[in-house]
N, C-alpha and C positions, 0 to 999 in steps of 0.2 A: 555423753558418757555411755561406753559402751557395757550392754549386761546381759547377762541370760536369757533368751525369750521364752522358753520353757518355765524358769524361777517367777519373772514378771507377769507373764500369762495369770500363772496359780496364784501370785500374790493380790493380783487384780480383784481374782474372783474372791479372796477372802478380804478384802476392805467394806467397811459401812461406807455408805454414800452419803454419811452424814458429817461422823467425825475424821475420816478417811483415813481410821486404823483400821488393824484386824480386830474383826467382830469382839467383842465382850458381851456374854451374853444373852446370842443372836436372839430376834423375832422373826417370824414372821407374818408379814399383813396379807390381807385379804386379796391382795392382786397378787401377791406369791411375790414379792418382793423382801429383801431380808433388811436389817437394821439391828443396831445396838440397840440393846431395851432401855438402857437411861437416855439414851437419845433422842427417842421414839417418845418414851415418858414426860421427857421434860417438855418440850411442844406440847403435847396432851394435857397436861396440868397446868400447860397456861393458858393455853386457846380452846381446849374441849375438843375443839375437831379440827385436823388439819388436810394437806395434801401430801400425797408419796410423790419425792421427788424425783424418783424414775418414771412413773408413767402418769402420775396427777390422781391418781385415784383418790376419793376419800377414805380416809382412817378413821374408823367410827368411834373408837373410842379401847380401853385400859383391855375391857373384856374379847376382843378381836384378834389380839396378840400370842401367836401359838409361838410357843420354846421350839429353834432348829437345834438339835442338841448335837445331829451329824456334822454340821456346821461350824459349832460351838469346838469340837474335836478336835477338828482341820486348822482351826483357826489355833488353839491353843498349842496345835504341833508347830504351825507355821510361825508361831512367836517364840517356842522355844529355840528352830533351826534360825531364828533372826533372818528369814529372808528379804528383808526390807534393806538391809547390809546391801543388796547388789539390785536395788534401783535406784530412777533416777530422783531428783528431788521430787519434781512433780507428781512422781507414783508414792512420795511417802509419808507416813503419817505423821503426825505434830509435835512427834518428836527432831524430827529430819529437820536440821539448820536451814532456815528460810534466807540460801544465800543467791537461788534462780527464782526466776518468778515462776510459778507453779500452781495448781488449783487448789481451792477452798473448798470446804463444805456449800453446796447448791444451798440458794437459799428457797425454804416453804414456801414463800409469797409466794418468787417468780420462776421456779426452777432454774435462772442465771451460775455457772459456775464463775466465782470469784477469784481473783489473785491472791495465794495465802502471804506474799511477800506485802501489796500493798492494800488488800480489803477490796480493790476495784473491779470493778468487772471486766471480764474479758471480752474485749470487743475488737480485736485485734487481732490477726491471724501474719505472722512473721514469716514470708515466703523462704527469707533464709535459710534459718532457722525448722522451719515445717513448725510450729507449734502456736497455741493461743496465748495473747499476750494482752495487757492493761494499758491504758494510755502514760502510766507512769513509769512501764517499762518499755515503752518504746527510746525516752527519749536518754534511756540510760546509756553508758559508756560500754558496756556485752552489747547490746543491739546497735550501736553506732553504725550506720551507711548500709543497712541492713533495709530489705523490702517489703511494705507490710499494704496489708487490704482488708478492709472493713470486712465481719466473719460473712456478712448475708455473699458479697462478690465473690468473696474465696469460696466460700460452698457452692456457691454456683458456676464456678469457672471450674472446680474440679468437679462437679456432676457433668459441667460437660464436653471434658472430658473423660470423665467416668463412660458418658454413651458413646462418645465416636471410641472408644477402645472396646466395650461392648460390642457395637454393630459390626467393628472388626474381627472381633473373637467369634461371633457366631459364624460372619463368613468364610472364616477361614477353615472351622470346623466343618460346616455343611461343605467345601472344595475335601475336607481328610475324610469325610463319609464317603465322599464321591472313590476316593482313593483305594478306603476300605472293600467300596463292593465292586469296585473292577479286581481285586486282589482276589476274592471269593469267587468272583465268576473265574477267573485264568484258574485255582485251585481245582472247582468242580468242572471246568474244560478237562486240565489234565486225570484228573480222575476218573473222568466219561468216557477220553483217553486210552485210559490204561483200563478201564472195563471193556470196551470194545476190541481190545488186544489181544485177552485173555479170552474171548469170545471165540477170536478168531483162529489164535494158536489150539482152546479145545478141539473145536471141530476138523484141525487137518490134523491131529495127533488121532483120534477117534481113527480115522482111516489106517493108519499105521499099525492096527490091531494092538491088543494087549499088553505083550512085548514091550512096547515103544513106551509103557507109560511111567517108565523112571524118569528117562529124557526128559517129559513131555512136562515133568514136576521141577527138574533144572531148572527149564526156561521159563515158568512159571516163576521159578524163585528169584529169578535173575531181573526179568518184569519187576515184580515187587522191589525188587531193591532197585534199581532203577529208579522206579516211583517215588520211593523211601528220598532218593538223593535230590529229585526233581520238586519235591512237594519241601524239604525239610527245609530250605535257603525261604521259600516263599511264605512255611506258615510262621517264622521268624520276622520275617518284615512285617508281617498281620498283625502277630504279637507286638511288637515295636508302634505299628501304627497306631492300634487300639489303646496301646497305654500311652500315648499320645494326645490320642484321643479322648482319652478318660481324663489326664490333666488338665487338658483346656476346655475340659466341659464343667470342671469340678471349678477352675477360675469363673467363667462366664456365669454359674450359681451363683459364687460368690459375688460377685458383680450385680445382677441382678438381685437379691437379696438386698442389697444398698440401694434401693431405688425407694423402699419403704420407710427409708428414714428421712424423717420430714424436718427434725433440728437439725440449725446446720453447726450448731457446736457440738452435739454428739455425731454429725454426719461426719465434720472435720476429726474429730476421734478416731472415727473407725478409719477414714479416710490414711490419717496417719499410721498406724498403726496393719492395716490390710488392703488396701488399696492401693497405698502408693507404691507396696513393693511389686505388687502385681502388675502394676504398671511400669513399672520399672523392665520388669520381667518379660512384658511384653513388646519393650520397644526394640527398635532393628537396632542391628551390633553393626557395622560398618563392614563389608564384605574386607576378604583378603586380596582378590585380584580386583580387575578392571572391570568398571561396570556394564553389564547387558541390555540390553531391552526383557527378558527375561527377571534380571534381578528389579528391573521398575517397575512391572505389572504387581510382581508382590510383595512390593516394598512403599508403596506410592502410600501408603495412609498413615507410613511411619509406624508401623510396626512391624514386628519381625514373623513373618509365615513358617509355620513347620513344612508347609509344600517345598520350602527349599532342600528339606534333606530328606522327606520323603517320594517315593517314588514307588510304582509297581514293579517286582520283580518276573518278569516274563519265564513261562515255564517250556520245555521239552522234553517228548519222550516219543523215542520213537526206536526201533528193532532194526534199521535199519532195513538189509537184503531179509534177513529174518521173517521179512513182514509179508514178503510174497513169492520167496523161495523158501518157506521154512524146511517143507520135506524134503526137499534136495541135500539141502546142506546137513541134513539129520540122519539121512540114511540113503548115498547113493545108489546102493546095490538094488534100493527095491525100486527102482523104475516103473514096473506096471503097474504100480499105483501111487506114482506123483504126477499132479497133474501137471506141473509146472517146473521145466528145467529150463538153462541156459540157451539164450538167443543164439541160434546159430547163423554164425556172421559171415559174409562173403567179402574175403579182402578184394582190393586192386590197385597196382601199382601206381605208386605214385612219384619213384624215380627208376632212369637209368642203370643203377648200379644194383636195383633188387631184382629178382625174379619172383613172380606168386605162381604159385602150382594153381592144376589147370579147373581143380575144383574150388578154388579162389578161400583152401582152410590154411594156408601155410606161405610163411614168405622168407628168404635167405636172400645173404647177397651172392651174384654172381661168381661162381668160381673163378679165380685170374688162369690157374693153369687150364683147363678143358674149356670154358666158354670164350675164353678169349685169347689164344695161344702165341696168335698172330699179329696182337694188341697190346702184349705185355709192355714192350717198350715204348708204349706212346699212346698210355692209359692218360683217360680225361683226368684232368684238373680234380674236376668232383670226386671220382673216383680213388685217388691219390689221399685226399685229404679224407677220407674215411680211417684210412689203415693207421689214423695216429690218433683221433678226437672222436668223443662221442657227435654224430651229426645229428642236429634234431631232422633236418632235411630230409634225409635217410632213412625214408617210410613208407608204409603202406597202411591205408584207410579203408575202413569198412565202406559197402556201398551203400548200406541202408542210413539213413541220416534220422537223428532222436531228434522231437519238440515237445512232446509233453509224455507223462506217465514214467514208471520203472521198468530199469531195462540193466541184466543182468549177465554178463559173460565171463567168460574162463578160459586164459591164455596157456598153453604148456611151452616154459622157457625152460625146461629139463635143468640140463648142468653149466649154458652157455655164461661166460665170464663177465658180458657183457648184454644190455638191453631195455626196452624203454617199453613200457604199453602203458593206456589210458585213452586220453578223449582230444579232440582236436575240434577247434569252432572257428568258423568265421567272423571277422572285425567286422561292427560296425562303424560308418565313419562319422563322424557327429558334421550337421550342416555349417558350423558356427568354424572347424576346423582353421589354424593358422595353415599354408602355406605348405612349412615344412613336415607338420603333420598328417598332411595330405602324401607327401612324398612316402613319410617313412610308411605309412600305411598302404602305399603303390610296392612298395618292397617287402612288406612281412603283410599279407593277407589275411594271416590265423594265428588265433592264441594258442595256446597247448597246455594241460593239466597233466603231466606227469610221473610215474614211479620210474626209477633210474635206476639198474643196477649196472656198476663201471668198474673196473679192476679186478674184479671177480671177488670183490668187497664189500663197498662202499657204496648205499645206501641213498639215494635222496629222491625228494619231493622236487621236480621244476613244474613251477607255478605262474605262467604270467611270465619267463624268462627269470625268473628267482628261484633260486636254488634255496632249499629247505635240507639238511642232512638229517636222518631220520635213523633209529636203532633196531629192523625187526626183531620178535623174538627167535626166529631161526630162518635160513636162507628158503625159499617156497621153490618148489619146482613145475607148479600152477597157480597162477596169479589169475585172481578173481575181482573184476571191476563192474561197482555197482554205481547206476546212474539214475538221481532221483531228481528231474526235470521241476519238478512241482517245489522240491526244496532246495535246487539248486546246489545240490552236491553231490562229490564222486568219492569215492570209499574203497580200500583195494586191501583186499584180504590174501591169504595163505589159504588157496584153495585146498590143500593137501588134507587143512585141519579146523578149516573155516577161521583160525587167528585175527585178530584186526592188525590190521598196518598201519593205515594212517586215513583219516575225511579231512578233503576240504570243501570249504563251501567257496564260493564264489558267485557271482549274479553272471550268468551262462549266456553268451549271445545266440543268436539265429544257427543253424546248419550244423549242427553237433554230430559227428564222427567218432566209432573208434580209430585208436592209432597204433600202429604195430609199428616196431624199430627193431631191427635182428642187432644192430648196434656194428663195431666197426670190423672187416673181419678177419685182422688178426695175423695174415699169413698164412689161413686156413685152423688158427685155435678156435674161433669163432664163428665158423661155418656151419653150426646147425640150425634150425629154420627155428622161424617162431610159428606155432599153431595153435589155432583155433579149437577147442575142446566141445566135441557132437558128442549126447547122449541120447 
């Protein structure tokens, strides 16, 4: 029968252990243990001396017996609210119709609790059922086909498993420690982070004199929140872990705390009552999908790990170009004292139909009327199929080639309708290759990571041959591409106003190039050069 655990809890702690009502005018003995004082008394006036049948102590006698009057209170509220109304038979006192079989007052001799239904002792522990049972209520018609064990095997079958759920509990806590202080370490990572940031940005602002130091407190502010966004997912998961944490530590007390109890009819009490639910609590729930090798490592003991849904949330913060072009991007007019601007890049042609000017900063396509006049009517192939599609083919590559460190440049695409810059990398071919991937890899040599302006509109990321459409906040008439080799991403800004456009990351092969595309040209709408931006 189902009841309050809150109501039974308090009504527990207000029963005598004798008559197994609420107290009537409590005592208490010398081992701090409480009792009815007629109850107490009547024992005492027969035997002179007896034992407390909670922990065996002697009772020396009439004069030893102190009034709990706080006691006396609780118990006489608890009788007027009739809490006894919503338990079960077993918890009630002698008033409560003896229709389950249920405990009796322990007896002095032996501290044995008895069956208040048939006087017998309980020696019987009903797996069914979960509770202590008489040999005359086993063989009744309620316990019929029902499973029972002698109390000593039953209390020792569930100590042990009591221990292997213990020895589970504590491993699994000591793996969400392990969890904890990788989460703390990535925490004070990024906070080392973003103190060395702020290190860095004082000291190139410093240079920028006086003036410069409203800026200098933006980016500062922009850092910190940054930070604020980078730190605030992670000390959430921390919080989540630890209180986690703190529940499976506060079970495993509980748990070990039961190791002290040496009767196994009061062991089987608590057992029932706080044990089995926490065992209960702690067994695995049956996953939703297909099982892993993953899910059996922490699942094999039959209990359920909070490692399944905990994890470390990995942190970043980084400034991107910010971080090693700050004063450029802050204040170009002051040149003579930044130490660091834009790589200047040496294009070179890499088809037929472009021309690169002779100091290798600029590339357009070929004029048809003046460069080729003579050619008009029996223009190449490649040539022809420009003047309709964007070609990626349709390019020129820096000559310097990136593999490690940042590297920072700036394109002026002015007002041209159409155009492409970014990075261009050689495939590698994997040894294990099929056949035909050998082939396609014989015919497309390089990736491309691209910003695409086409229509004199539209907007996109081609990535890997994937087209990305993308929203700037306003069309840039200098396109700024920053390449961080070490994080394996390119980043392309609104040089005009330093704006972000779009990062992507990707894992960057061997031979990394920029890449210039004048894009297609138009009938001559589209004939002016792409160039390379010297400071």
């Amino acid at each position: 029968m189902a009841w309050n655990e809150s109501t039974s809890s308090l009504a527990e702690e207000l029963e005598c252990p004798v008559c197994l009502d609420f107290f009537k005018d409590p005592v208490m003995l010398d081992c701090g243990h409480n009792m009815c004082r007629a109850c107490i008394l009547g024992y005492l006036n027969n035997q002179g001396s007896v034992l407390c049948p909670e922990c065996r102590a002697v009772v020396s006698g009439p004069g030893s017996l102190k009034p709990n009057r706080v006691l006396r209170n609780l118990a006489d509220k608890a009788r007027e609210l009739k809490l006894t109304d919503n338990l079960p038979c077993e918890l009630q006192g002698p008033t409560a119709p003896p229709q389950e079989c249920g405990f009796q007052s322990p007896s002095f001799e032996t501290g044995e609790l008895c069956c208040r239904k048939h006087g017998e002792q309980l020696k019987l522990f009903c797996e069914t059922d979960r509770k202590l049972v008489c040999l005359i209520c086993r063989d009744e018609r309620q316990h019929k086909g029902h499973s029972f064990k002698p109390v000593n095997e039953a209390a020792q079958s569930c100590k042990e498993e009591l221990n292997r759920a213990l020895q589970f509990l504590l491993s699994d806590n000591h793996a969400v420690q392990s969890v904890e202080k990788d989460q703390q370490a990535e925490l004070s990572r990024i906070q080392d982070r973003s103190g060395w940031l702020l290190a860095d940005i004082t000291t190139q602002f410093a240079e920028l004199h006086e003036f410069l130091r409203r800026r200098e407190e933006e980016l500062k502010r922009d850092l910190k929140a940054a930070e604020r966004r980078a730190l605030e997912p992670m000390e959430r998961n921390l919080q989540r872990i630890q209180r986690e944490l703190g529940d499976r530590t506060e079970q495993a007390r509980k748990l070990q705390d039961s190791q002290s109890i040496t009767q196994p009819v009061t062991y089987l009490k608590w057992w029932s009552e706080t044990g089995s639910p926490i065992m209960e609590e702690l067994k695995e729930k049956a996953p939703c999908g297909p099982a892993t090798d993953e899910w059996e490592i922490v699942t094999i003991s039959g209990y359920e790990s909070k490692l399944k849904t905990l994890s470390v949330i990995p942190g970043s913060l980084s400034l991107g170009p910010y971080e090693t072009h700050l004063q450029f991007f802050i204040w170009k007019e002051m040149l003579k004292v930044i130490r660091r601007v834009p790589q200047r890049l040496t294009m070179e042609d890499c088809s037929l139909s472009l021309k690169v000017s002779r100091d290798g900063l600029s590339t357009r396509q070929i004029d048809r009327d003046q460069d080729q006049p003579h050619k008009h009517h029996h223009a190449p192939s490649a040539i022809v199929q420009t003047e309709a599609r964007f070609d990626q083919g349709l390019h020129a590559q820096s000559r310097e080639k990136f593999t490690s460190g940042s590297h920072y440049w700036e394109v002026e695409v002015g007002g041209k309708s159409d155009w492409a810059v970014g990075i261009k990398m050689e495939k590698i071919q994997e040894r294990e290759a099929k056949w035909y991937q050998k082939v396609v890899h014989f015919f497309s040599r390089h990736n491309y990571l691209l910003l695409v302006f086409s229509d004199d509109k539209n907007f996109r990321i081609n990535a890997f041959s994937v087209d990305i459409p993308i929203l700037p906040g306003a069309r840039p008439r200098k396109v700024g591409v920053y390449l961080d080799c070490e994080k394996a991403q390119v980043s392309f800004y609104n040089a005009d106003d330093m704006s972000h456009i779009y990062t992507h990351s990707e894992c960057f092969a061997k031979g990394i190039a920029a890449y210039f595309n004048p894009g297609p040209y138009l009938a001559g709408r589209n004939a002016e050069s792409l160039t390379v931006c010297c400071y």
